[in-house]
C-alpha positions as CSV (number, residue, x, y, z in Angstrom):
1,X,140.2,-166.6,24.7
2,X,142.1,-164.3,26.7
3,X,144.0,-161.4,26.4
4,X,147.8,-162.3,25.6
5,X,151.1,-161.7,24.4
6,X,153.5,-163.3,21.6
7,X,156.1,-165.9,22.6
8,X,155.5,-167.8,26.0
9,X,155.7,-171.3,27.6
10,X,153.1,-173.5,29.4
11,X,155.1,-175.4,32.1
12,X,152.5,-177.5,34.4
13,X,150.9,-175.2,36.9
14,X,151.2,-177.3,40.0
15,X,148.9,-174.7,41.6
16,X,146.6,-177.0,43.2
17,X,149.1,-178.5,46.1
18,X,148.0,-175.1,47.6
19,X,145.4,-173.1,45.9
20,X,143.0,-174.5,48.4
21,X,144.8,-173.7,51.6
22,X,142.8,-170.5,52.8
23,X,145.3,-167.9,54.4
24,X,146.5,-168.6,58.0
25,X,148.8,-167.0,60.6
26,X,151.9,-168.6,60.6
27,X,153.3,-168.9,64.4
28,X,154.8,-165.8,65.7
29,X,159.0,-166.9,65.7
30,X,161.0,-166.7,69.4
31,X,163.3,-164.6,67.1
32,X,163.4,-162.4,64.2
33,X,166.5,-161.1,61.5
34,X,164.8,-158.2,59.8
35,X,167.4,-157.5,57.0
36,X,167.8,-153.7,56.1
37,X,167.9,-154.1,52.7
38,X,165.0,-155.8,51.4
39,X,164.1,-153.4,48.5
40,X,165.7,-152.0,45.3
41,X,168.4,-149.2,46.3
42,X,170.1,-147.7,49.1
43,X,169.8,-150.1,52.1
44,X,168.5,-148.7,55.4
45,X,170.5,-146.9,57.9
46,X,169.6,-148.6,61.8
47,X,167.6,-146.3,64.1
48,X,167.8,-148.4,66.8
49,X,170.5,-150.2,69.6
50,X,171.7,-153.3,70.8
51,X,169.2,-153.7,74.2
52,X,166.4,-151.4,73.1
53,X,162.7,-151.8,73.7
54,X,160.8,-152.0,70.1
55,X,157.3,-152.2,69.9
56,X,155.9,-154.0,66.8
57,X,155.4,-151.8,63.8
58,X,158.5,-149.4,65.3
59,X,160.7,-147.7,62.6
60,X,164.0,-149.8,62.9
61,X,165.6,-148.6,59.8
62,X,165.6,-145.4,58.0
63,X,166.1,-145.3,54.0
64,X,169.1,-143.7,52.9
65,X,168.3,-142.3,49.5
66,X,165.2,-141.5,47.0
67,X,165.1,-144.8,45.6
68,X,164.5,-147.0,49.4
69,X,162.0,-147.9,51.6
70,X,161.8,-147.6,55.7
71,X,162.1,-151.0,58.1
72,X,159.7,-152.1,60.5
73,X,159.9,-153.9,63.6
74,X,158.1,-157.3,62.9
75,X,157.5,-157.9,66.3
76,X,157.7,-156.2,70.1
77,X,160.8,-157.2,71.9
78,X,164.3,-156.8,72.3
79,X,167.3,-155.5,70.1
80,X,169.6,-158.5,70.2
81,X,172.0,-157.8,68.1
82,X,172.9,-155.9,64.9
83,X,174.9,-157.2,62.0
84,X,175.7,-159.0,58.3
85,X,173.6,-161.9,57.8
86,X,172.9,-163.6,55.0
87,X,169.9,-163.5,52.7
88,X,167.9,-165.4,50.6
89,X,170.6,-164.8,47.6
90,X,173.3,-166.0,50.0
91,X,174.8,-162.2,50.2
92,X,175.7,-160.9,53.6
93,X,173.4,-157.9,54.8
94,X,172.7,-155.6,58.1
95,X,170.4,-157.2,59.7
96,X,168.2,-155.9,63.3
97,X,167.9,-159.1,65.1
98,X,164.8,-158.9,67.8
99,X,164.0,-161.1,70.6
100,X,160.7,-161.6,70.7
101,X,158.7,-160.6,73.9
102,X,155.5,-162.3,73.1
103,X,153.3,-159.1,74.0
104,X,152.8,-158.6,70.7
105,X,152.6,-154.8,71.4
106,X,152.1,-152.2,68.7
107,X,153.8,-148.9,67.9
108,X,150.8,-145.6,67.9
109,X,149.4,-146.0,64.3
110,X,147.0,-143.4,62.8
111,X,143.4,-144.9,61.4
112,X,142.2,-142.7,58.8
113,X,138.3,-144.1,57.7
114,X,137.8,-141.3,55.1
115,X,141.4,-142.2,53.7
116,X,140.2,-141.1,50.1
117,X,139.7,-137.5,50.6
118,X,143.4,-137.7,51.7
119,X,145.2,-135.5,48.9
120,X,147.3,-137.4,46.6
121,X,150.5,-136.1,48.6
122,X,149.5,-137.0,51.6
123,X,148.4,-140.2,50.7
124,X,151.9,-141.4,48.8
125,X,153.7,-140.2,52.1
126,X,151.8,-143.1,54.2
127,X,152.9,-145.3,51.3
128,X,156.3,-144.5,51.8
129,X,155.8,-144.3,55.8
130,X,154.6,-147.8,55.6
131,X,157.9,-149.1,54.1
132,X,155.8,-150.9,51.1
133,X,157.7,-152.6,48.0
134,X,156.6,-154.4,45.3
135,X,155.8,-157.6,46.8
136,X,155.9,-159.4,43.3
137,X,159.2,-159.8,44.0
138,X,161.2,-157.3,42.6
139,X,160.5,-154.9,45.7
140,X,161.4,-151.8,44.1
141,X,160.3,-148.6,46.0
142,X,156.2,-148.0,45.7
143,X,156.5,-144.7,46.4
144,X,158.9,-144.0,43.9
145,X,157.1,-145.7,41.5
146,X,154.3,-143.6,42.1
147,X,156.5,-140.2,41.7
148,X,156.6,-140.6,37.7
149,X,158.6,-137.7,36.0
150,X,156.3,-134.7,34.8
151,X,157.7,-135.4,31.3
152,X,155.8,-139.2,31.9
153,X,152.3,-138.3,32.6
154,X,150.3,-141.6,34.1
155,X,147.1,-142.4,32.4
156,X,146.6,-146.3,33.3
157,X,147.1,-148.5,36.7
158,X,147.8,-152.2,36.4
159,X,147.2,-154.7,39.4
160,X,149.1,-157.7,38.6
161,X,147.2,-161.1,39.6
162,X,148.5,-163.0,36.8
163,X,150.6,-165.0,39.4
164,X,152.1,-167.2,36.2
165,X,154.7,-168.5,38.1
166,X,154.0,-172.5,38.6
167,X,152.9,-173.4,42.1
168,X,152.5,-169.5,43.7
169,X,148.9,-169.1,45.1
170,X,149.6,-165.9,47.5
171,X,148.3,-163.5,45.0
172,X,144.9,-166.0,43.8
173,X,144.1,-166.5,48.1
174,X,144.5,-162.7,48.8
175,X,142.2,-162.1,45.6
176,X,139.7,-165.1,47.1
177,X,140.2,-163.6,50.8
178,X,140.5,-160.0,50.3
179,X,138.9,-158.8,47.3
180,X,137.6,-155.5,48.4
181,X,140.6,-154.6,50.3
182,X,142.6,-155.3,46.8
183,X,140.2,-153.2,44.7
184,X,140.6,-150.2,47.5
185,X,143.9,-150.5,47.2
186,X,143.6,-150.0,43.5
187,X,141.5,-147.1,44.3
188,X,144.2,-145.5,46.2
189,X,147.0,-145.8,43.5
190,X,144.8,-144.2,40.6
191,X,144.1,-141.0,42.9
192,X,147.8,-140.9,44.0
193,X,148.7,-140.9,40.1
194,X,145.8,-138.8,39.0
195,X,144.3,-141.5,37.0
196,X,140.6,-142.8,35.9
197,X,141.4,-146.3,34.2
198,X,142.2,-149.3,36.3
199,X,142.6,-153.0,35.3
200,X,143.0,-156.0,37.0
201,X,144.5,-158.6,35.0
202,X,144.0,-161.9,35.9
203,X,144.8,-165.1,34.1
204,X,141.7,-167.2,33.3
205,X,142.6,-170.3,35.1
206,X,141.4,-168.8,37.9
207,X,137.8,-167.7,37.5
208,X,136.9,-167.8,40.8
209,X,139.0,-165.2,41.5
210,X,138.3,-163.0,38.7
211,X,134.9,-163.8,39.5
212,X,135.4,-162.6,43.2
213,X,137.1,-159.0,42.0
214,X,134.5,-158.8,39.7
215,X,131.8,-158.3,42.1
216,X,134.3,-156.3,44.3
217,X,134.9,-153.9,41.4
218,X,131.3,-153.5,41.0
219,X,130.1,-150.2,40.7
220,X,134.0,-148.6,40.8
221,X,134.2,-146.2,37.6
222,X,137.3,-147.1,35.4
223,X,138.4,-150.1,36.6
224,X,138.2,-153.3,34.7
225,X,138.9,-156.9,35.1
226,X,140.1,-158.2,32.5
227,X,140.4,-162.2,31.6
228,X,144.3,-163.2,30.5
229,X,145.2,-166.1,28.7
230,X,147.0,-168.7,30.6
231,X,150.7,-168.5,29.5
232,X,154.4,-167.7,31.5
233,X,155.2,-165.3,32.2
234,X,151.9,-163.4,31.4
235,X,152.5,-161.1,34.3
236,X,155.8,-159.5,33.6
237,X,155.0,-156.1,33.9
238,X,155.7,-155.3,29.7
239,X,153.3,-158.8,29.1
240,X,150.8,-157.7,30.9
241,X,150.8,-154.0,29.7
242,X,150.7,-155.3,26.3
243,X,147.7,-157.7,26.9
244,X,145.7,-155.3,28.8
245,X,146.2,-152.4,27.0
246,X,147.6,-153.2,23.7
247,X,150.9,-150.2,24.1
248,X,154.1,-152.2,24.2
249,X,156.6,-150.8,26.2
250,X,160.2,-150.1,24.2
251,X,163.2,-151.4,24.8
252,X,165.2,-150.6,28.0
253,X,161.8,-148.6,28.6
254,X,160.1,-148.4,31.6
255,X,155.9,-148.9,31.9
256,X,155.7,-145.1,32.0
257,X,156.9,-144.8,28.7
258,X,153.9,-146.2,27.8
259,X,151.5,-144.3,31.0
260,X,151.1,-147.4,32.9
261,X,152.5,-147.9,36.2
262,X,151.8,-151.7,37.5
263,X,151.0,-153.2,40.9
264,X,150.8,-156.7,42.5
265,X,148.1,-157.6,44.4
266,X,150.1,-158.0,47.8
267,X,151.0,-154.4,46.9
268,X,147.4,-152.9,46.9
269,X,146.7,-154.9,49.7
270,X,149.5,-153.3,51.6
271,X,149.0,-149.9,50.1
272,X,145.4,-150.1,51.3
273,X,146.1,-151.5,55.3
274,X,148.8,-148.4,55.7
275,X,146.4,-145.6,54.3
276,X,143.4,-147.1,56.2
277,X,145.3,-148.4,59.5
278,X,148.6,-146.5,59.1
279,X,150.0,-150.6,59.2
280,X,153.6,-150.6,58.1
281,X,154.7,-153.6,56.0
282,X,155.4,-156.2,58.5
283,X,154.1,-159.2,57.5
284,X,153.0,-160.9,54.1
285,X,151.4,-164.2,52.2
286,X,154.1,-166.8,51.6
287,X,152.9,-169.8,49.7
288,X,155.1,-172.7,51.2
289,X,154.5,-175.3,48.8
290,X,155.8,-178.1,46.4
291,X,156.2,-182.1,46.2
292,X,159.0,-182.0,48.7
293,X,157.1,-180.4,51.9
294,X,154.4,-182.3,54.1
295,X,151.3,-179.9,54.5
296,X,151.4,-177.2,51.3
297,X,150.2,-173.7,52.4
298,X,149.9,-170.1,52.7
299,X,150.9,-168.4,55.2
300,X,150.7,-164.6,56.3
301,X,154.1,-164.8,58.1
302,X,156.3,-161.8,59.7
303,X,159.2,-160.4,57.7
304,X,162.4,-161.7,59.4
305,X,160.9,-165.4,60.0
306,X,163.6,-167.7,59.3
307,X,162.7,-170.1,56.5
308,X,163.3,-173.3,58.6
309,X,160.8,-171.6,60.8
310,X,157.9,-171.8,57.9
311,X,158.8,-175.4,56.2
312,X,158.2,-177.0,60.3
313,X,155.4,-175.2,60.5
314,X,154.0,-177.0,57.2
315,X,155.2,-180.4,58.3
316,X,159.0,-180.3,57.4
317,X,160.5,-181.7,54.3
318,X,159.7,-184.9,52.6
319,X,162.3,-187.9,52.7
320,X,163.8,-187.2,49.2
321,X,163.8,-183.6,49.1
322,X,166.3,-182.1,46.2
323,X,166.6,-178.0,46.3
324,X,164.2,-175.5,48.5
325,X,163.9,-172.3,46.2
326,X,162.7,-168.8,47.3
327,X,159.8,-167.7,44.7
328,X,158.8,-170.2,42.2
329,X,160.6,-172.6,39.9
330,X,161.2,-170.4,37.1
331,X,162.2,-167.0,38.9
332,X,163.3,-167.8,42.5
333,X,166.9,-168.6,43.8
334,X,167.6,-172.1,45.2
335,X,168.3,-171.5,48.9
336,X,172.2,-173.2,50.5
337,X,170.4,-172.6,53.7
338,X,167.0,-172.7,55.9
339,X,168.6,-170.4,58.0
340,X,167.8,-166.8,56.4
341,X,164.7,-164.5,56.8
342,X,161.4,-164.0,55.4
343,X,161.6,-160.5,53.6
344,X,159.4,-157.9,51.8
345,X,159.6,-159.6,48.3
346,X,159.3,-163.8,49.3
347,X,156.4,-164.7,47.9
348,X,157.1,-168.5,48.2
349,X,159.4,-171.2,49.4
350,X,159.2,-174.2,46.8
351,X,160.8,-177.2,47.9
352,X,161.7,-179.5,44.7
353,X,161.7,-183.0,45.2
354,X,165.2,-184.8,43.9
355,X,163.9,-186.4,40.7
356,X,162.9,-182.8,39.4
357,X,166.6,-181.0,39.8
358,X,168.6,-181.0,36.9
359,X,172.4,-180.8,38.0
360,X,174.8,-178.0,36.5
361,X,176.6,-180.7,34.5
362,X,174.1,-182.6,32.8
363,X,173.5,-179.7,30.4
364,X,175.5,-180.2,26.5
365,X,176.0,-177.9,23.8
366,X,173.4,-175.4,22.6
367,X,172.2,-177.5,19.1
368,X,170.9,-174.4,17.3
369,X,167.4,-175.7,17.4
370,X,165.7,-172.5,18.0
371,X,163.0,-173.0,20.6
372,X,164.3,-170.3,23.1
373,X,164.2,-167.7,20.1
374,X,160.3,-168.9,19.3
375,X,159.3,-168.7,23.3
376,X,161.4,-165.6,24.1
377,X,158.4,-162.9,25.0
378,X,161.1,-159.9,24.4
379,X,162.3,-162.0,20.6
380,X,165.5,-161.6,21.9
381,X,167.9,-164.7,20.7
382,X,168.8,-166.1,24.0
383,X,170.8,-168.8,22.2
384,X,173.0,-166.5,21.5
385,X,173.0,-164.6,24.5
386,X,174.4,-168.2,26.6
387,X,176.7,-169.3,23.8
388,X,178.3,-165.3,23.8
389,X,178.5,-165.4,28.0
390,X,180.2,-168.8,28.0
391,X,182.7,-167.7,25.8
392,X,183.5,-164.6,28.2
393,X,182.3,-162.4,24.8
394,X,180.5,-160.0,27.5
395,X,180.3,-157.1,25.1
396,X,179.5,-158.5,22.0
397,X,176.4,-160.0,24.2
398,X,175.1,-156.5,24.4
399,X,174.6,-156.5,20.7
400,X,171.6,-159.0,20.9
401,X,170.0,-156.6,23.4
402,X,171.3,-158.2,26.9
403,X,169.7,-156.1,29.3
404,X,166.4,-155.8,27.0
405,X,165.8,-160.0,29.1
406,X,163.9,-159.6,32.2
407,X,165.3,-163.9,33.1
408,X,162.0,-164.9,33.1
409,X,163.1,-168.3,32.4
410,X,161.4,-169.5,29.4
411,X,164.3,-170.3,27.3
412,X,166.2,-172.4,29.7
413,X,162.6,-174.3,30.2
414,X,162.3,-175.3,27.0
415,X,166.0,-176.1,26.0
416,X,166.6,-179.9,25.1
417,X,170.5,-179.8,25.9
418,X,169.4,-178.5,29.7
419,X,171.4,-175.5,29.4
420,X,171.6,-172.8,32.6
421,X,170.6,-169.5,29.4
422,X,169.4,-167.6,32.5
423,X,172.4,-167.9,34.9
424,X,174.9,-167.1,31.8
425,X,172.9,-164.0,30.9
426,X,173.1,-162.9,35.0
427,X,176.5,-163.8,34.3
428,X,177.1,-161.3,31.4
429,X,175.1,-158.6,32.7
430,X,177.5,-158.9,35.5
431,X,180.3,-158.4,33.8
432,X,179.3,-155.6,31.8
433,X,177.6,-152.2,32.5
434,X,174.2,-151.5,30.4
């Protein structure tokens, strides 16, 4: 059995529509919107003008504070315009908007071969060069999360390939495709952090991929693949830590707390191409996928690809076709348009036939059954939490430990009366400060 966590859900895994679909270059677009806020924190300030000459891989955006992360030019072209467009989320955000070229011509990037007897310094400033984020999703900072307080010494680093959500494959192709490159990667963030233990969790529905890291980790002192059970969300950062390790993070704690800082797979993949190849972050695995879209599949596609842009290239949308969501089914926001970019933390574009959307007004009452309070991995009482928000009772909210729920989605899954738990807690935390 593997390693595991109390609480969870098992919603179908719908995995195979594209586990099988080996990584291929998407088409390079005519045109791309690179937003400059695609990370956690201060959005970027531009660098560049309306009619300028960028070469792909160019600095087009600068970060503002500690906690953000430098924009690349996804392409070699022309500055078309810069302005607010909207995002995945629907909000309106500056956006470098580059006519493509097609000469497909790179900025000067420095190759470094002996990249590990880089000091730890030097090698966290080509992570932060390269613009990388989290590419779970979240897209917070990686070089911030790699600058832990002296007060929080690091003894542990996590890569992530749980990939729990139902129907994602980026992370399982990468860990197929790129196993070496992955475990590098992983090699790079424990001397960064000073560290000798590694894992790589993985949840043991894939064995071919653990099987594949395995054999890539071969060899490596400290680091350790490790076989999780097959439950949602098993790779939430706190899940994961407390599977792999057995330390359970506290509440409103951070993974440091506990000396673990956690990765995703895309991430030490990333991390690995900028210290080896001095590559910024311009491109990524999207799994387009789900009943409603012709030809499932997983594309390495350029940040600032319109959406549209990707569902044509897998055949266009099914007669039928309901709701088109960016991440997967239980995390990810449905889309009200085609029309907005690719960015850092897309790891999938789901497209949900009409006979699987459940409408905002078919849910009813919350019947006090208690299944969200069993499945809750946090034992929070999210019950309470949606019956508190749609009263307005924001405050009193915070006294069953709102902010303690990461939304992962499990409570709303298993609710008989259909109730939207995770868009009232949003809705509370919203209204209140933590």
């Amino acid at each position: 059995m593997g390693l595991t966590f109390r609480g969870g859900i098992h919603p179908p895994d719908k995995k195979e529509l594209a586990k099988d679909r080996p990584i291929a270059e998407a088409h390079v677009p005519k045109r791309v919107v690179v937003p400059l806020s695609q990370h956690v924190g201060a959005p970027c300030k531009p660098v560049v003008s309306i009619n300028q000459e960028v070469k792909k891989g160019e600095l087009i955006g600068e970060p503002a504070g500690f906690v953000s992360s430098p924009v690349h030019a996804s392409v070699s072209g022309k500055v078309s315009a810069i302005g607010e467009f909207p995002n995945a989320m629907g909000r309106m955000v500056t956006s470098v908007v580059i006519e493509n070229d097609g000469k497909e011509e790179w900025t000067a990037l420095r190759d470094h071969p002996d990249y590990l007897s880089l000091s730890p310094e030097e090698l966290k400033e080509k992570i932060k060069t390269a613009g990388i984020v989290g590419l779970g999703g979240a897209a917070f900072p990686t070089a911030v999360k790699l600058s832990p307080p002296k007060e929080k010494p690091v003894d542990t680093v996590i890569i992530n390939g749980a990939e729990c959500e139902p129907y994602l494959t980026a992370d399982y192709r990468l860990m197929i495709e790129k196993p070496r490159e992955v475990i590098e990667g992983l090699k790079i963030l424990m001397k960064v952090l000073g560290v000798k233990r590694g894992f790589v969790g993985i949840e043991d529905n894939k064995p071919d991929a653990i099987a594949k890291m395995k054999e890539a980790a071969q060899g490596e002192p400290g680091i350790e693949v490790c076989a999780l059970e097959v439950k949602y969300p098993q790779g939430a950062e706190k899940m994961l830590i407390k599977a792999t390790t057995g330390r359970e993070v506290p509440p409103r704690g951070l993974p440091m707390d506990v000396k673990v800082v956690v990765q995703n797979v895309g991430t030490a993949f990333a991390v690995y191409e900028a210290v080896r190849y001095g590559k910024p972050l311009i491109e990524r695995v999207v799994t387009v996928t789900g009943e409603g879209i012709q030809n499932p599949s997983n594309l390495m596609a350029r940040i600032g690809t319109l959406v549209s842009e990707l569902v044509k290239e897998c055949g266009g949308l099914k007669d039928g076709m309901g709701k088109v969501v960016a991440g997967g089914p239980m995390m990810g926001f449905a889309l009200s348009s085609l029309d907005v970019p690719v960015t850092k933390g897309t790891s999938g574009i789901l497209v949900i036939p009409e006979e699987g959307v459940v409408h905002a007004e078919d849910f009813a009452p919350c019947i006090r059954c208690g299944r969200c309070v069993d499945v809750c991995p946090m034992g929070l009482m999210p019950s309470m939490l949606s019956v508190l928000s749609e009263k307005g009772r924001y405050e009193e909210a915070k006294e069953y430990h709102l902010f303690d729920c990461f939304e992962c989605g499990s409570c709303a899954f298993v609710c008989p009366s259909k109730r939207p738990i995770v868009q009232l807690v949003r809705l509370a935390k919203s209204m209140t400060k933590p």
